[in-house]
Legacy VTK file of the C-alpha trace (Angstrom):
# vtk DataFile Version 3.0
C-alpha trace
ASCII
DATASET POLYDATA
POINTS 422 float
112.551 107.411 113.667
113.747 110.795 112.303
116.699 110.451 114.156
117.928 107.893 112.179
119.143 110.022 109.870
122.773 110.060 108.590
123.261 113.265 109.222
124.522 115.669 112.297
123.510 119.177 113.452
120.418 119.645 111.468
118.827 121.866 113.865
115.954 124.332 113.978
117.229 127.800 114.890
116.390 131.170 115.226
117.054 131.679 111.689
114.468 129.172 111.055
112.106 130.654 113.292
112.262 133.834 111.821
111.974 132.336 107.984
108.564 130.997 109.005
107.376 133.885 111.148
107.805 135.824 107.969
106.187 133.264 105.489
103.095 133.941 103.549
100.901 131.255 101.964
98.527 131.923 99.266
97.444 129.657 96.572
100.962 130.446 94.818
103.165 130.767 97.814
105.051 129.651 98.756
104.848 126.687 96.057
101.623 126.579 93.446
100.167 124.013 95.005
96.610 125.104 96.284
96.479 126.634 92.870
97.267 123.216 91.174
95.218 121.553 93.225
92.029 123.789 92.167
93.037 123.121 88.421
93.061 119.129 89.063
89.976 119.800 90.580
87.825 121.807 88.359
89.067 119.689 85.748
87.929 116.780 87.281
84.405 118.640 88.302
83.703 120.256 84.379
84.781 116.355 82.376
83.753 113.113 82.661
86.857 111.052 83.051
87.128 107.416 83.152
89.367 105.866 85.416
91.836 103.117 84.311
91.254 99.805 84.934
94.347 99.456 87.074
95.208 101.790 90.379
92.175 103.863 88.759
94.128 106.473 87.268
93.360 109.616 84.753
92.727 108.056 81.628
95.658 108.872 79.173
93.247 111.476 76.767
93.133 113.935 79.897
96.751 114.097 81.026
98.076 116.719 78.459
95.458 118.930 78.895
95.608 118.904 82.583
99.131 119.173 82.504
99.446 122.254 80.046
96.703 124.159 82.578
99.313 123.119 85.470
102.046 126.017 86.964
104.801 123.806 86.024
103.954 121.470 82.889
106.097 118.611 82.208
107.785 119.016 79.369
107.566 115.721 77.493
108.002 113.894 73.716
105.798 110.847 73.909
102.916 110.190 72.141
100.763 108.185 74.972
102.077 109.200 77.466
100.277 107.366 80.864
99.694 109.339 84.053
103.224 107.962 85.393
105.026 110.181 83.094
103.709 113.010 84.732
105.271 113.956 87.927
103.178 116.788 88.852
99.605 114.735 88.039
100.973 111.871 89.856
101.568 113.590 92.978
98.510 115.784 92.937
96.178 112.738 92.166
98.028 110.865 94.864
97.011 114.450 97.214
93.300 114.142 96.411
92.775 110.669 96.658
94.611 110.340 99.729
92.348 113.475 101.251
89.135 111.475 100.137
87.861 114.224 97.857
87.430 111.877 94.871
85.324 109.267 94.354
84.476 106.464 92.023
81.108 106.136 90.054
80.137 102.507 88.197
79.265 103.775 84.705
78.611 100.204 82.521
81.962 98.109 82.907
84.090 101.335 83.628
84.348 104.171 86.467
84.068 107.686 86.328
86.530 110.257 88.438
84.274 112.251 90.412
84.480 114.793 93.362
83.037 113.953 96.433
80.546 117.481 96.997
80.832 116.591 100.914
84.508 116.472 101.394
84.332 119.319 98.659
82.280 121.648 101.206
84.617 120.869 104.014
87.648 122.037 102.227
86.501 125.236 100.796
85.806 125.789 104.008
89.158 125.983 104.854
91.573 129.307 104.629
95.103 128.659 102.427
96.640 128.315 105.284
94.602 125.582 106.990
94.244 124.126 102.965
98.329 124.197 103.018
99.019 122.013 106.137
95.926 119.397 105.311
97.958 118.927 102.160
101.209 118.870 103.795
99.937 116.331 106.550
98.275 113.809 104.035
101.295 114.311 101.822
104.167 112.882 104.724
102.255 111.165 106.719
98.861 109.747 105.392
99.568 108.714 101.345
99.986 105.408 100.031
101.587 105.712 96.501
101.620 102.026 96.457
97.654 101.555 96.119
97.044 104.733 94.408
99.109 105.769 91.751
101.226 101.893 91.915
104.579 103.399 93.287
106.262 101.242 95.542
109.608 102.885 96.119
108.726 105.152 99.474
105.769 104.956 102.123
104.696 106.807 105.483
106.674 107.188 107.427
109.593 106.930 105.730
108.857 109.512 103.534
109.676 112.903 105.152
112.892 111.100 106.055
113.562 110.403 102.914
112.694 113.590 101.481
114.639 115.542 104.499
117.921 113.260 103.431
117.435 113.962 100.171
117.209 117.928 100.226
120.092 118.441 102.954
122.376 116.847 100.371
121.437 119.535 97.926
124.495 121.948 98.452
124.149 125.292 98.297
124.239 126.683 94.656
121.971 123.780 93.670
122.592 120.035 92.505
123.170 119.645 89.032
120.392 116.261 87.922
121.229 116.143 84.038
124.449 114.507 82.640
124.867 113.093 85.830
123.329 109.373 85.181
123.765 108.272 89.065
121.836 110.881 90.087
119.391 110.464 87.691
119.014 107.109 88.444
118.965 107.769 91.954
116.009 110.179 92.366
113.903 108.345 90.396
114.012 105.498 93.543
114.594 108.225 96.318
112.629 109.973 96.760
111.137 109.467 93.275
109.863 111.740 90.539
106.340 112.544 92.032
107.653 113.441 95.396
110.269 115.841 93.538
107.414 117.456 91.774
105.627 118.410 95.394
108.718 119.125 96.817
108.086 121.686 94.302
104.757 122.294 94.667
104.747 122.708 98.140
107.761 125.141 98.010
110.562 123.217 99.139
112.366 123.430 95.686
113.189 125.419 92.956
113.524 122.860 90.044
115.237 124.234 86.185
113.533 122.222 83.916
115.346 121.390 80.514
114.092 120.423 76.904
111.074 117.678 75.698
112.207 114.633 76.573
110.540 111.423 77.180
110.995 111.041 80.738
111.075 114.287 82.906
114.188 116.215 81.853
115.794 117.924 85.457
118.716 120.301 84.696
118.880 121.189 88.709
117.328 121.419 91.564
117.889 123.891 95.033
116.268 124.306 98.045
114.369 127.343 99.322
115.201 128.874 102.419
111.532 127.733 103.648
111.877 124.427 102.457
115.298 124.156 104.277
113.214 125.695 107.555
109.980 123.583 107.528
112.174 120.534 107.196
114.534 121.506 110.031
111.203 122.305 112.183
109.408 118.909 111.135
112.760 117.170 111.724
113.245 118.240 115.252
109.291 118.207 116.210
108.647 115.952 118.955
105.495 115.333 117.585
106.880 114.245 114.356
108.755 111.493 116.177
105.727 110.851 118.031
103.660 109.705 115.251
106.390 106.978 113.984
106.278 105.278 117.158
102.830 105.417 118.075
100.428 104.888 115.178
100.753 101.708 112.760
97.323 102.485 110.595
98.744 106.164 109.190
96.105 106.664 107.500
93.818 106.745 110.629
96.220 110.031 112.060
94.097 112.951 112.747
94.602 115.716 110.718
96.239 118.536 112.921
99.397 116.867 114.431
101.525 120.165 114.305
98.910 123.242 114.380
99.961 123.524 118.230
103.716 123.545 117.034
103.437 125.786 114.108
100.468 128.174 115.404
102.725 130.966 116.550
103.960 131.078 113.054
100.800 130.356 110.935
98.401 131.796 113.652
95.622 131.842 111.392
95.776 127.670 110.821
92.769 127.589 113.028
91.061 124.380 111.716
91.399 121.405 110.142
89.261 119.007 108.354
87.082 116.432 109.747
85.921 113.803 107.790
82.071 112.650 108.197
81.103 109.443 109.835
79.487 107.240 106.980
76.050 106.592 107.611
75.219 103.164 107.633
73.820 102.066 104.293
70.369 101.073 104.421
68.514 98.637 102.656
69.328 94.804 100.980
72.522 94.257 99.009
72.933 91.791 96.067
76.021 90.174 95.702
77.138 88.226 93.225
80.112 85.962 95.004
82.525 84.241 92.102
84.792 81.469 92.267
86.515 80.379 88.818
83.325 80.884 87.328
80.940 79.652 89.587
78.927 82.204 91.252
76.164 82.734 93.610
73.770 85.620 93.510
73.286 86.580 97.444
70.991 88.638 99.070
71.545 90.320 102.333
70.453 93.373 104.882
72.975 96.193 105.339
72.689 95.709 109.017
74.158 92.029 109.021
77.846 92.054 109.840
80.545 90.802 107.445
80.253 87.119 109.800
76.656 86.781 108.492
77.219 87.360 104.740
80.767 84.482 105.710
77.857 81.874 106.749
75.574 82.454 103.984
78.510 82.172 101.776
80.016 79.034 102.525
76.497 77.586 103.266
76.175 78.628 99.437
79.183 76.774 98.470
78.362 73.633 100.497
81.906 74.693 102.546
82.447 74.253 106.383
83.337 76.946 108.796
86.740 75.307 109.811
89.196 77.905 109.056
90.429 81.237 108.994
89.758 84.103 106.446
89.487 87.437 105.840
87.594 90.655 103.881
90.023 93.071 101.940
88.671 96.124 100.371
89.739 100.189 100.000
88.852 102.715 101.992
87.776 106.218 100.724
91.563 107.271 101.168
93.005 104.652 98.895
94.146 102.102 101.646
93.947 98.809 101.818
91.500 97.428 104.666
91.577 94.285 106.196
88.780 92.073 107.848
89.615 88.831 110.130
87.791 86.450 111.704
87.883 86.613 115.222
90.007 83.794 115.919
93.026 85.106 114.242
93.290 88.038 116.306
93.623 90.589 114.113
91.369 93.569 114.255
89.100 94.867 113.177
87.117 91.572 113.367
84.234 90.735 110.982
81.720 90.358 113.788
82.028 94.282 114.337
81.577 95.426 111.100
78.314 95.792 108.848
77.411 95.204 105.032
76.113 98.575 105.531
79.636 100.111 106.608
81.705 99.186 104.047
82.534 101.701 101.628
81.507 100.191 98.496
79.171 101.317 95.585
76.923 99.504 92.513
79.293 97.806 90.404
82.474 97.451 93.122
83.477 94.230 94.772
85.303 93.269 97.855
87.649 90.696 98.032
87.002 87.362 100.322
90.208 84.695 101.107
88.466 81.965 103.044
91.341 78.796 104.511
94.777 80.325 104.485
96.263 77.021 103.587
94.023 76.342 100.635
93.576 80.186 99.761
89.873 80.092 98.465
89.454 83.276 96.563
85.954 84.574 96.128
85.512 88.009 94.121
82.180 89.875 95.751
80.688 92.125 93.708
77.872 94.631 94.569
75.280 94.469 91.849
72.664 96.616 93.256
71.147 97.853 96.768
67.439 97.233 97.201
64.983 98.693 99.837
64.787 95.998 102.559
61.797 93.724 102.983
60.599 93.013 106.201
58.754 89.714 104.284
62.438 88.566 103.027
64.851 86.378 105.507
68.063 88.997 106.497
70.158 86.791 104.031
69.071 84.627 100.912
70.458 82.650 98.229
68.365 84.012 95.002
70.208 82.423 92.426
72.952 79.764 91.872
75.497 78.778 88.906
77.816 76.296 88.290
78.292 72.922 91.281
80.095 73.782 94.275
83.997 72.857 93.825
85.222 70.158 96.030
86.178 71.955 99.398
88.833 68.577 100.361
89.837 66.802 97.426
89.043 62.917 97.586
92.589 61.943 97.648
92.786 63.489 101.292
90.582 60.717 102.484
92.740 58.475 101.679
94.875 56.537 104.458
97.813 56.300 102.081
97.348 60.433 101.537
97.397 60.247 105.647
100.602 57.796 106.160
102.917 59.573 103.570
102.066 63.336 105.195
102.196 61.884 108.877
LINES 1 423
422 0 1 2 3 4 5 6 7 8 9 10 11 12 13 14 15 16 17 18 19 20 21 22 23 24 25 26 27 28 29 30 31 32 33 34 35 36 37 38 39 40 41 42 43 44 45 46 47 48 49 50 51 52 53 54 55 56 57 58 59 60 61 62 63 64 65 66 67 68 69 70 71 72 73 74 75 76 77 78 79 80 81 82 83 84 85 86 87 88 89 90 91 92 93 94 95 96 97 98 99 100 101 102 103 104 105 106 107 108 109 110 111 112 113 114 115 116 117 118 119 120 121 122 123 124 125 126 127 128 129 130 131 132 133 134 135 136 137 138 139 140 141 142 143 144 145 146 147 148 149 150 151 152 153 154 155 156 157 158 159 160 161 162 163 164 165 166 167 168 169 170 171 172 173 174 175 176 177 178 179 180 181 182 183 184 185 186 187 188 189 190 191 192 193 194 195 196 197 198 199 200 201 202 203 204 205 206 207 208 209 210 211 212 213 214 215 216 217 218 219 220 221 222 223 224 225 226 227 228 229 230 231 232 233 234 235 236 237 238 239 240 241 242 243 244 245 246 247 248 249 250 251 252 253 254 255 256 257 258 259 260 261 262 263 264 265 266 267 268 269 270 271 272 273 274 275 276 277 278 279 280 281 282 283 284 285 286 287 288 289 290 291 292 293 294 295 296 297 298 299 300 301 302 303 304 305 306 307 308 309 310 311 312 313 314 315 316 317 318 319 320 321 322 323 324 325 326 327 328 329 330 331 332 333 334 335 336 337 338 339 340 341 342 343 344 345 346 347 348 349 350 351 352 353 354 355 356 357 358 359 360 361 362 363 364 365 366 367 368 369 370 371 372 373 374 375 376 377 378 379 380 381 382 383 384 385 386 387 388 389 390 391 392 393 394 395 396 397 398 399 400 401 402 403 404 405 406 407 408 409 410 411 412 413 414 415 416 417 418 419 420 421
């Protein structure tokens, strides 16, 4: 909880109150980032830019460019410099991905960053105000740095404690960053270099920013008198507090948590986004399922659930249906998702969810651990979706590679194998 904080009195007062009744937001206030975020995105909508292999990040050609059209461009003196090196990127990528505006196209063996023209609609949709607090929602509560942009230093919730901590310890006239090596050690772990840069973005700081460098060069930081009020207001929200207690799947809070608190101040934050239902995919999947370089090529109606693609699996690997596993794949807002069979108790359970449901394109696989003990990992990959055939079984085997691998190795048979464990 918020409370846990190590520090006393940090109340929201009239003073407060009166800071954000008189706050305006626009695309450049009180921080640039609407306005960023419309650069990152036009970018992203006028260039075709491949994602890296790993985290599927900018590629390294676009990050100067995108960062010289930015408000606040990194200053840096590297010649390759990779998307980590660039605070402000990081965190905006980290914003759209997390919001589920950008999506991933199969192009040959690589993937193309592309905007997602549904969530697109819904956003422009919004006013700056209503655009403001989506960002600020998905930002604290809903990101995962881990899975998107690989940083594992801070996640929900822990987050706008951290960054609360971290700006009441700014004193007054500022804190000084450069010269002082604990400090700069220290806020590249907490609350790290991307979250500094939205701090700024979203209006919180004012950050003095000093000569090329190869790593972002900080001269000094200090709060804004809104940043110090919005954090004093989120700090003491009940709802706030409500939200670390009750919900365990972040990503799955509704977008909205504190219009009711913050409507007398923002009275025009009127809506908020609502992400579409997926439709269910329609027609025959093939999968190509891989184990150490066997493989089967599988083919399968949308409509089965996740329990009938397990059976035709393991039937395809001459393996029994003795033990536990599980389906891991990504969402549309970069978190990880988890599949179980029924019997371990953990939902959701793969009996409830469809071929059809799962979030996947041409060219992206799912992940499938079958035995937790023996940790079989297959790699599923979606090769193409077919129109169904009501001629065709639901589920077929079309084509096979390599002999099944021993499921129990011979050596468990034995009755010496049996005395020495038992």
């Amino acid at each position: 909880m918020l409370l846990d904080l190590d520090f006393e009195n940090f109340t929201f007062g009239e003073k407060g109150k009166q800071i954000l009744k008189e706050q305006i937001i626009t695309e450049t206030i009180p921080g640039s980032i609407l306005q960023d975020v419309k650069i990152l995105m036009d970018y992203i909508s006028s260039h075709t830019i491949y994602a890296t292999k790993k985290n599927k990040l900018i590629a390294i050609k676009h990050l100067s460019i995108i960062n010289d059209q930015l408000t606040h461009p990194v200053k840096l003196k590297l010649e390759r410099p990779q998307q980590k090196a660039f605070p402000n990127i990081n965190g905006l990528y980290l914003l759209l991905r997390s919001l589920g505006i950008i999506k991933f196209i199969k192009s040959g063996k690589n993937h193309i960053i592309k905007l997602d023209d549904e969530i697109v609609r819904i956003w422009n949709n919004l006013n700056n105000i209503e655009r403001y607090f989506t960002l600020l929602e998905i930002w604290l509560i809903r990101t995962n740095p881990k899975e998107i942009i690989g940083e594992t230093i801070i996640m929900a919730p822990n987050l706008l404690k951290e960054c609360t901590r971290f700006c009441n310890r700014i004193p007054a006239k500022g804190l000084k960053i450069s010269g002082d090596k604990k400090v700069e050690f220290f806020i590249t772990f907490s609350p790290g270099l991307y979250n500094i840069a939205l701090l700024q973005l979203f209006g919180f700081l004012n950050i003095q920013q000093g000569k090329q460098a190869k790593v972002w060069h900080i001269l000094k930081v200090k709060q804004t008198d809104f940043g110090d009020a919005i954090l004093r207001f989120l700090f003491n929200s009940k709802i706030t507090n409500d939200i670390f207690l009750d919900f365990k799947d972040y990503y799955k809070v509704p977008l909205g948590l504190w219009q009711t608190e913050l409507q007398p101040f923002f009275p025009e934050w009127r809506n908020n986004m609502i992400f579409p239902v997926p439709e269910l995919r329609k027609g025959n999947h093939i999968f190509k399922v891989s184990w150490e370089g066997i493989w089967r090529r599988i083919e399968i109606d949308g409509k089965m659930t996740l329990e009938d693609l397990t059976d035709i699996i393991l039937d395809a690997f001459n393996f029994d249906k003795d033990h536990l596993y599980e389906y891991t794949y990504f969402n549309r807002f970069g978190h990880t998702i988890e599949i179980y069979r029924p019997e371990a108790n953990i939902n959701p359970f793969t009996t409830e969810i469809k071929i059809g449901e799962i979030p996947i394109q041409p060219g992206e696989a799912i992940e499938f651990l079958y035995d937790f003990g023996d940790n079989w990992n297959f790699d599923i990959l979606l090769e193409k979706i077919i129109p169904s055939d009501k001629k065709l079984k639901l589920s077929l085997i079309i084509e096979e590679y390599g002999e099944s691998p021993e499921q129990y190795p011979k050596w468990d048979d034995d009755p010496w194998y049996d005395d020495f464990i038992f």
